[in-house]
RODO-314490 format. One record per atom (N, C-alpha, C, O, CB): residue in one letter; chain; atom name; x, y, z. Coordinates in Angstrom, 1 decimal. Glycine has a CB too. Layout:
N
A;A;CA;X;Y;Z .
...
This chain:
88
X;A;N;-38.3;5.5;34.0 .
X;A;CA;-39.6;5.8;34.3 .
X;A;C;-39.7;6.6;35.6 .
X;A;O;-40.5;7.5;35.8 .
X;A;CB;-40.5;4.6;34.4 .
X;A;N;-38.8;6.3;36.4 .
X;A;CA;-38.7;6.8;37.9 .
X;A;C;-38.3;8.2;37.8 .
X;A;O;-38.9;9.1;38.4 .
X;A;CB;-37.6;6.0;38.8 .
X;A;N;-37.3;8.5;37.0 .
X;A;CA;-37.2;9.6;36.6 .
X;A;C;-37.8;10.8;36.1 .
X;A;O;-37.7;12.0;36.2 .
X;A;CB;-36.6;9.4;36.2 .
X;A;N;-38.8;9.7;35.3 .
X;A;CA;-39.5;11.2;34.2 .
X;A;C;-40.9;11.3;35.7 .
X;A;O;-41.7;12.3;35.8 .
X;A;CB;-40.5;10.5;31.7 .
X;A;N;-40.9;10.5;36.4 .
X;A;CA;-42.0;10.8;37.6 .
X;A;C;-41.4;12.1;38.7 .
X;A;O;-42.0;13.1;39.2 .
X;A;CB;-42.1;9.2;38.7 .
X;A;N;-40.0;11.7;38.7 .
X;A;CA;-39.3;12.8;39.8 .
X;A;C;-39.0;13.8;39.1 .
X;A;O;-38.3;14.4;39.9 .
X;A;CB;-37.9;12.5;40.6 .
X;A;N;-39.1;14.4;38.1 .
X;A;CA;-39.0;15.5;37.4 .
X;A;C;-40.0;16.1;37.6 .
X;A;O;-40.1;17.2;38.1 .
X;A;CB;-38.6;15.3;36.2 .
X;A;N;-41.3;15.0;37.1 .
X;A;CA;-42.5;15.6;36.9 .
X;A;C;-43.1;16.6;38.5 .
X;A;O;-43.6;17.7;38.5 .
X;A;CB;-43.5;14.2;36.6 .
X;A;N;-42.6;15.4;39.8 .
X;A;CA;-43.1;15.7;40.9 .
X;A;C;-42.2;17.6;41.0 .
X;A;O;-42.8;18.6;41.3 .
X;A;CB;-42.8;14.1;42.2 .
X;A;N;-40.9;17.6;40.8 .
X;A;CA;-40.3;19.2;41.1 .
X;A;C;-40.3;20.3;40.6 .
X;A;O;-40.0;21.4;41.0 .
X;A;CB;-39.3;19.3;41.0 .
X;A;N;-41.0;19.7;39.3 .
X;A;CA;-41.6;21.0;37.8 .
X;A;C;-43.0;21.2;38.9 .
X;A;O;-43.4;22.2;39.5 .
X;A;CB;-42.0;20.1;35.4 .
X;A;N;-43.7;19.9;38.9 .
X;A;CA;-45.1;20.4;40.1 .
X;A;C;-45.1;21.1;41.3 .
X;A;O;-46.1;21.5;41.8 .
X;A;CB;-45.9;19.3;40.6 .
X;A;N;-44.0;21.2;41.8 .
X;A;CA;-43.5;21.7;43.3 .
X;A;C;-43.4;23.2;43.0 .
X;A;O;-44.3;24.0;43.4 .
X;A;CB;-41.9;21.1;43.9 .
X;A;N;-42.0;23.5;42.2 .
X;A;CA;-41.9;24.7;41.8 .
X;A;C;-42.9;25.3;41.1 .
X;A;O;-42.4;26.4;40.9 .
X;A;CB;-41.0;24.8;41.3 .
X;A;N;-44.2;25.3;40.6 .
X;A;CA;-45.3;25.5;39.6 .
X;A;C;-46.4;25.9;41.0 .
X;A;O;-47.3;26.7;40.8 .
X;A;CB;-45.8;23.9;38.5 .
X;A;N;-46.1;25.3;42.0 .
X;A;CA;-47.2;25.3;42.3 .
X;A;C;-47.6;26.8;43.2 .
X;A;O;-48.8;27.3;43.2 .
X;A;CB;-47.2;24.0;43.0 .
X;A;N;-46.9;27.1;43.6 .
X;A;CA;-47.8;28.9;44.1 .
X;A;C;-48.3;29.2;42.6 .
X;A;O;-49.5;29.4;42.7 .
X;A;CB;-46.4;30.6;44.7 .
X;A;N;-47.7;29.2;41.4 .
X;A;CA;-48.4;29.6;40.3 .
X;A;C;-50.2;29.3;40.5 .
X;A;O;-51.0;30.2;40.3 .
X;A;CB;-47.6;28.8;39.2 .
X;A;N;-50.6;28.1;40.9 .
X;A;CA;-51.6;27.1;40.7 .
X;A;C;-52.1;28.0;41.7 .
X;A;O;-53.1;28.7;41.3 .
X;A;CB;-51.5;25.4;40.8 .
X;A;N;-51.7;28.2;43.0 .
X;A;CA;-52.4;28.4;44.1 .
X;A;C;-52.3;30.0;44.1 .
X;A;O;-52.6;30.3;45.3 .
X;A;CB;-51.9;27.5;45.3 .
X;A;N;-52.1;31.1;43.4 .
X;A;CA;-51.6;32.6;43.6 .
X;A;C;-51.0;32.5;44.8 .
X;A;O;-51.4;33.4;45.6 .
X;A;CB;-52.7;33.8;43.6 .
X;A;N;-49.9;31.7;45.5 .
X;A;CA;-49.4;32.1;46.7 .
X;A;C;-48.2;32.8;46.5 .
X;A;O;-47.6;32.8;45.4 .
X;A;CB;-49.2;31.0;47.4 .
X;A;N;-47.6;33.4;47.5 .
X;A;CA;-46.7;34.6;47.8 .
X;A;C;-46.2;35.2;49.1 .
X;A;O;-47.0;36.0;49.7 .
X;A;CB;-47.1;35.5;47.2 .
X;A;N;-45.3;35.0;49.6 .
X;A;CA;-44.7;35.4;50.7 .
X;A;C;-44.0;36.7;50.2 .
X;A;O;-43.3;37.0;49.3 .
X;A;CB;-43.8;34.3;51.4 .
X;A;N;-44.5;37.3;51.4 .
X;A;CA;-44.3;39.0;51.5 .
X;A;C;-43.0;39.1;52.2 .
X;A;O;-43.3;38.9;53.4 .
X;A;CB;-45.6;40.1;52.5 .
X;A;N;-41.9;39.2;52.1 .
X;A;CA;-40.6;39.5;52.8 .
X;A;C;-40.8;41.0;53.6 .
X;A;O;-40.8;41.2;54.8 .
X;A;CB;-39.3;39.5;51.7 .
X;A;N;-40.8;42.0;52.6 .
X;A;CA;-40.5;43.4;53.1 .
X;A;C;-42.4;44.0;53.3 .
X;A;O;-43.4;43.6;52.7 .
X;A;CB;-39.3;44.5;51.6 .
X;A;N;-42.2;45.1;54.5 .
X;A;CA;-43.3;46.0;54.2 .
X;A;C;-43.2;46.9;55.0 .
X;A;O;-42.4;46.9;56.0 .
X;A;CB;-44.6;45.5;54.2 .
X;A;N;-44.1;48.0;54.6 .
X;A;CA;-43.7;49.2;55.6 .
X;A;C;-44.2;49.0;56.7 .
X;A;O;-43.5;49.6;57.5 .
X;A;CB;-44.1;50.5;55.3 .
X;A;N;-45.5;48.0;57.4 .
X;A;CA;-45.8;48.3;58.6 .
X;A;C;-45.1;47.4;59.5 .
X;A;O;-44.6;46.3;59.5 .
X;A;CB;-47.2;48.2;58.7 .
X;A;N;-45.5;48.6;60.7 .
X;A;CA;-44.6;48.5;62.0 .
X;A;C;-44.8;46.9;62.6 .
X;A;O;-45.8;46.2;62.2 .
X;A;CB;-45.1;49.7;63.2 .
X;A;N;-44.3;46.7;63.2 .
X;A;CA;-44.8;45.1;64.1 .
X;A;C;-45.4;45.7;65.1 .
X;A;O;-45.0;46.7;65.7 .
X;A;CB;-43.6;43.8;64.7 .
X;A;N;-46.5;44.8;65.3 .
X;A;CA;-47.6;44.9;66.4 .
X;A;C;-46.8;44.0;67.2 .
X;A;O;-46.2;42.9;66.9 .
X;A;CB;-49.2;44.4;65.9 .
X;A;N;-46.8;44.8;68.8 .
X;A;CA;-46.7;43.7;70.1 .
X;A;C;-47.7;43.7;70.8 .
X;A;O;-48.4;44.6;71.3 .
X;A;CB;-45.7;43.9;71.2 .
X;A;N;-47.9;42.2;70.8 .
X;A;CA;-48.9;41.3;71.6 .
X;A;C;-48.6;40.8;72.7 .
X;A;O;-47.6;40.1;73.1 .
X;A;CB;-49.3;40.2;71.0 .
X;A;N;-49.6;41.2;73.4 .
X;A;CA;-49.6;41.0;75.2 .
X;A;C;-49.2;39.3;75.2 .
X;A;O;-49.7;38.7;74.3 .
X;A;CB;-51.5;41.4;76.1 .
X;A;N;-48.6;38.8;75.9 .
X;A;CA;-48.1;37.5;76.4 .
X;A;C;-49.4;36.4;76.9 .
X;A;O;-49.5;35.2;76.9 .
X;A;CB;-47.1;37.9;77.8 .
X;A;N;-50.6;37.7;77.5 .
X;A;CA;-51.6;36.9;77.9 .
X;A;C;-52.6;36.8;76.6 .
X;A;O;-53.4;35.8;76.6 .
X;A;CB;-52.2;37.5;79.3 .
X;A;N;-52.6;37.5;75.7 .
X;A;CA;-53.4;37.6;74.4 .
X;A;C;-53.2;36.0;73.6 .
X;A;O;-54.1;35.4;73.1 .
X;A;CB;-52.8;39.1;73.4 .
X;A;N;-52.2;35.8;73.6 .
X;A;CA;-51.0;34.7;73.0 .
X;A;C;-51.4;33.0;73.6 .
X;A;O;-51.7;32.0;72.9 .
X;A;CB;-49.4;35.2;73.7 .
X;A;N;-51.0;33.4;75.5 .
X;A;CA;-51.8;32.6;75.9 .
X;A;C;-52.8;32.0;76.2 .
X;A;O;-52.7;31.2;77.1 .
X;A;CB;-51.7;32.6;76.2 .
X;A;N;-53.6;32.1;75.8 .
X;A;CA;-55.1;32.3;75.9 .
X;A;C;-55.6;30.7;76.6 .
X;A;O;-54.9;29.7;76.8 .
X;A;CB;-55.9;32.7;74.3 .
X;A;N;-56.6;31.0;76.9 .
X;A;CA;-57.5;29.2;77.4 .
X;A;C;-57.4;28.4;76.3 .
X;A;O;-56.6;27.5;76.3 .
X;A;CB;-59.3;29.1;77.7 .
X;A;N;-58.5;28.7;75.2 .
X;A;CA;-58.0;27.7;73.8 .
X;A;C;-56.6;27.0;73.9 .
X;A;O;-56.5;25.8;74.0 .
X;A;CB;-57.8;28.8;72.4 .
X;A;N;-55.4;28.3;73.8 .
X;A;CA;-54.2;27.7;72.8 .
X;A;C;-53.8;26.9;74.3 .
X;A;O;-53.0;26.0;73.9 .
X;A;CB;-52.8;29.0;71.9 .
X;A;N;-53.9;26.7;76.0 .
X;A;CA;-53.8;25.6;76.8 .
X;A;C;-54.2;24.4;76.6 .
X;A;O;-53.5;23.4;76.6 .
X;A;CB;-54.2;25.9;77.7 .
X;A;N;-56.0;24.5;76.4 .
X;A;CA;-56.3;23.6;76.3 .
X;A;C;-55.6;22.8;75.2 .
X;A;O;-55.1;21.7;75.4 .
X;A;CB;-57.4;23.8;76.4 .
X;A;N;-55.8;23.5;73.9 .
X;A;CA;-55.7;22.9;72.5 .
X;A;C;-53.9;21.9;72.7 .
X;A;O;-53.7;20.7;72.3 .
X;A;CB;-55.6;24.6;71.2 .
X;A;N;-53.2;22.7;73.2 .
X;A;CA;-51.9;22.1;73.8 .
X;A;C;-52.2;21.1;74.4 .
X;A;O;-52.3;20.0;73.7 .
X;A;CB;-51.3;22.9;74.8 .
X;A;N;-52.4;21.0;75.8 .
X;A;CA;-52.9;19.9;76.3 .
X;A;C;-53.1;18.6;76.1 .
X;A;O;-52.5;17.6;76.6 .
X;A;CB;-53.5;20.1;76.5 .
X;A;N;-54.3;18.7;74.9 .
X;A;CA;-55.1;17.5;74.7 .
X;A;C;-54.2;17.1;73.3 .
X;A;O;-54.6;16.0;72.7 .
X;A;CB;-56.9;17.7;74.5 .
X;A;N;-53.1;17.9;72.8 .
X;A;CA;-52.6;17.4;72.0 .
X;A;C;-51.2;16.6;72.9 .
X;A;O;-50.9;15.6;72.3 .
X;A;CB;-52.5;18.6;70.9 .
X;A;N;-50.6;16.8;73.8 .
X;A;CA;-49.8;16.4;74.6 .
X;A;C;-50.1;14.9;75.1 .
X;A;O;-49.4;13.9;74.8 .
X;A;CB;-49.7;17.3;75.6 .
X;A;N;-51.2;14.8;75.7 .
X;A;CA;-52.4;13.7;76.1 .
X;A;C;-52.5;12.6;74.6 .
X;A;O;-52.4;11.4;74.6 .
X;A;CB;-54.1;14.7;76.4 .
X;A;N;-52.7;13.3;73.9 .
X;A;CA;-53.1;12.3;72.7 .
X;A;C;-52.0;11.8;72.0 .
X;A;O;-52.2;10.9;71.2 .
X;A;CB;-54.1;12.9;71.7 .
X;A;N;-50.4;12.5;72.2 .
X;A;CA;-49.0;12.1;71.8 .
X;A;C;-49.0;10.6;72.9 .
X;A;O;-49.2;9.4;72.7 .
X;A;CB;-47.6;13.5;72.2 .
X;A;N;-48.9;11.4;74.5 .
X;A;CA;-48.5;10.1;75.3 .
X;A;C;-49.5;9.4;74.7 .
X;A;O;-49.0;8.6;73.9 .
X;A;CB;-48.6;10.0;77.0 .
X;A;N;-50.7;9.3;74.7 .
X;A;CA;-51.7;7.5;74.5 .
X;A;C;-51.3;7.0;73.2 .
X;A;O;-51.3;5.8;73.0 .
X;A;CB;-53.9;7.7;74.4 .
X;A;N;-50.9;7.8;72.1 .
X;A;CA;-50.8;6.6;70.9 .
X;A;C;-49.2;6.3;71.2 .
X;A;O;-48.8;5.2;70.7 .
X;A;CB;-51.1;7.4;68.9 .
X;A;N;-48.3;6.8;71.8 .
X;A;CA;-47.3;5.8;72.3 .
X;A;C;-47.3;4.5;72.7 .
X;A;O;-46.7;3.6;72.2 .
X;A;CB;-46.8;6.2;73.1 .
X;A;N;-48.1;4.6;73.6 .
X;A;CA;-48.6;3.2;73.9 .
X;A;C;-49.8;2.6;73.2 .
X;A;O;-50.1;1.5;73.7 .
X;A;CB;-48.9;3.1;75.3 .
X;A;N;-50.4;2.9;72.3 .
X;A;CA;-50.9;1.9;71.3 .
X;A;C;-49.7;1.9;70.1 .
X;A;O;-50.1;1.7;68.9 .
X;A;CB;-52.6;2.4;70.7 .
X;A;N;-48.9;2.1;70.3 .
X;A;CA;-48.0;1.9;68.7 .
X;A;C;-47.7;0.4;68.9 .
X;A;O;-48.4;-0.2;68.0 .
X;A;CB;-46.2;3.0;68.6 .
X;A;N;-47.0;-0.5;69.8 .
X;A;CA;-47.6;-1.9;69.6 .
X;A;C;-48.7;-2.6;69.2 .
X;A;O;-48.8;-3.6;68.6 .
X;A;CB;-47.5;-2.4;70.5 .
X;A;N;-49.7;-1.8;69.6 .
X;A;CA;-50.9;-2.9;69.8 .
X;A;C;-51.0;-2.6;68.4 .
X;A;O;-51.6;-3.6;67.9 .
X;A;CB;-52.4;-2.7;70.9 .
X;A;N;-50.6;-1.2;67.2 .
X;A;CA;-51.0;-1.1;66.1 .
X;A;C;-50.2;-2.3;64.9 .
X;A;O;-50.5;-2.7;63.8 .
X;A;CB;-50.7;0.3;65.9 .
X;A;N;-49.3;-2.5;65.6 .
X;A;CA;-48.0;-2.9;64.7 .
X;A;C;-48.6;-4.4;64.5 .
X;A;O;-48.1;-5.3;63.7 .
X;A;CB;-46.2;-2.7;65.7 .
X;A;N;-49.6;-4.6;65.2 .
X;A;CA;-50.0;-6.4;65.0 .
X;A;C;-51.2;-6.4;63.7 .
X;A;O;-51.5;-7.4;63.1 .
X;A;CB;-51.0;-7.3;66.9 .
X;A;N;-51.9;-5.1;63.4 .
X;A;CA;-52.0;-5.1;62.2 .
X;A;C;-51.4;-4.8;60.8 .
X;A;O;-51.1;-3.7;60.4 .
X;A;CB;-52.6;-4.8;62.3 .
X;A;N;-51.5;-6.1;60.1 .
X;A;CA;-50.6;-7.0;58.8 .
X;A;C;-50.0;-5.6;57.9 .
X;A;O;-48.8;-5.5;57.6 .
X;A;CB;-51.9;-8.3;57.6 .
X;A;N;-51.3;-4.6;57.5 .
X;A;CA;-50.9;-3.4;56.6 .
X;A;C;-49.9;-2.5;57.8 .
X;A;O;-48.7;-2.3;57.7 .
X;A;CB;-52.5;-2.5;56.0 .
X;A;N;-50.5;-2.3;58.5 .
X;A;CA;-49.3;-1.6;59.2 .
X;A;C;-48.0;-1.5;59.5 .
X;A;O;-47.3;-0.6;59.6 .
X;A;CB;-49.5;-1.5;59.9 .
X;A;N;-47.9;-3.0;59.7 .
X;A;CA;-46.2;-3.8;59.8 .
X;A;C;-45.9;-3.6;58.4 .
X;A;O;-45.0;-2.8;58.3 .
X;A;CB;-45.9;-5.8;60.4 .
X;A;N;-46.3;-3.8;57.5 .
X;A;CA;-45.7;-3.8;56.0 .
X;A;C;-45.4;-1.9;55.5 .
X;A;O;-44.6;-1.6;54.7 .
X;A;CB;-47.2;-4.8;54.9 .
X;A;N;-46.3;-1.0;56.1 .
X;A;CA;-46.0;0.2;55.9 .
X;A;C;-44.7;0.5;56.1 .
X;A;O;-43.8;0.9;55.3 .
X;A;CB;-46.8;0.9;56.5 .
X;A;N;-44.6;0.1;58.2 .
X;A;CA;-43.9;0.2;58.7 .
X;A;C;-42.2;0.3;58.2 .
X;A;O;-41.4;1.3;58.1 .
X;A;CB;-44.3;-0.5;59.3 .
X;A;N;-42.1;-1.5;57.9 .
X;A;CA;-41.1;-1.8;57.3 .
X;A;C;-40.3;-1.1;55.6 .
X;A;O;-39.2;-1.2;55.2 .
X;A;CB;-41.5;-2.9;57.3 .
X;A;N;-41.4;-0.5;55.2 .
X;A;CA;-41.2;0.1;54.0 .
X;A;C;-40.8;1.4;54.3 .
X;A;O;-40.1;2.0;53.5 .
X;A;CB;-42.4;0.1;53.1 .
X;A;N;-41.3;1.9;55.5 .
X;A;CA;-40.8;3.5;55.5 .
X;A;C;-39.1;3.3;56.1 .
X;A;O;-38.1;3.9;55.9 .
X;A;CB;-41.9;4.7;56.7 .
X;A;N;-39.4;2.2;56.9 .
X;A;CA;-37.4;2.1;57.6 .
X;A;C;-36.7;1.5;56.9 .
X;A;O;-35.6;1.1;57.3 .
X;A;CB;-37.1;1.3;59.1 .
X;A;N;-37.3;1.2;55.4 .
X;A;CA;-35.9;1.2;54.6 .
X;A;C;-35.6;2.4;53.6 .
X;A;O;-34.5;2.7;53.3 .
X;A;CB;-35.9;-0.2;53.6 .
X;A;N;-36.8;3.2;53.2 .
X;A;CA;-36.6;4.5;52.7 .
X;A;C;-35.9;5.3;53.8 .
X;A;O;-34.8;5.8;53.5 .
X;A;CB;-37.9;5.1;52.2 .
X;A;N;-36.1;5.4;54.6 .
X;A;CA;-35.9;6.2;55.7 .
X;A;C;-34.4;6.2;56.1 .
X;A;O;-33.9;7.2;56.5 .
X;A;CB;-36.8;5.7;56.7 .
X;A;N;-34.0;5.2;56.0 .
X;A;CA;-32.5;5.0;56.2 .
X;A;C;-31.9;5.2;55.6 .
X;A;O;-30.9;5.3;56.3 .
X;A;CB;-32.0;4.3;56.4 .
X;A;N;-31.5;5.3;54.0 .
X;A;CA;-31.2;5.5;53.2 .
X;A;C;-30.9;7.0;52.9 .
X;A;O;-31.9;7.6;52.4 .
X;A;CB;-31.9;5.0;52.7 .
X;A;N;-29.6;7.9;53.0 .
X;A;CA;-29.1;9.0;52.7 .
X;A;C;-29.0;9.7;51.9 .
X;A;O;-28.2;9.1;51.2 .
X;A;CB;-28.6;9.0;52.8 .
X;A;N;-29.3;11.0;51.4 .
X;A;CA;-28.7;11.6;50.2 .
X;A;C;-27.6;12.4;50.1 .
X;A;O;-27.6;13.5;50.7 .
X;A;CB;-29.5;12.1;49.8 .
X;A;N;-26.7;12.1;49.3 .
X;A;CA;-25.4;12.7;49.8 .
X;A;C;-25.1;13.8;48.5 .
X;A;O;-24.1;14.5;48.6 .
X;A;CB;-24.1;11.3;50.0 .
């Protein structure tokens, strides 16, 4: 049964730009555009940085306080045994 699921899920994988018209363009004639360094940096992409940096350190330190709820320890434990587990 596991099987006819993992088949199912890689026939859906490979299918799927079909579903979605997606397509990556490798080649084209136009030139590459260079973008100023400060265009790039902008305020947004600082800030946006930032508060994503900020919001890494603080759930570090709630990752204990999460782990004392029951579904969470049980997630937990389920991903660090898939997780360990190699494919060779």
């Amino acid at each position: 049964m596991k099987k006819h699921h993992f088949i199912l899920l890689i026939g859906l994988f490979c299918l799927s730009p079909i579903f979605v018209s997606a397509h990556v363009k490798w080649f084209t004639e136009l030139e590459p555009e260079k973008v100023p360094i400060e265009q790039i940096l902008s305020v947004p992409f600082i800030v946006l940085s930032l508060l994503i940096a900020v919001f890494l350190a603080v759930l570090s330190q709630f990752i204990p306080h999460l782990m004392k709820i029951p579904g969470v320890a049980t997630i937990d434990k389920k991903l660090d045994v898939t997780g360990s587990t190699q494919l060779i």
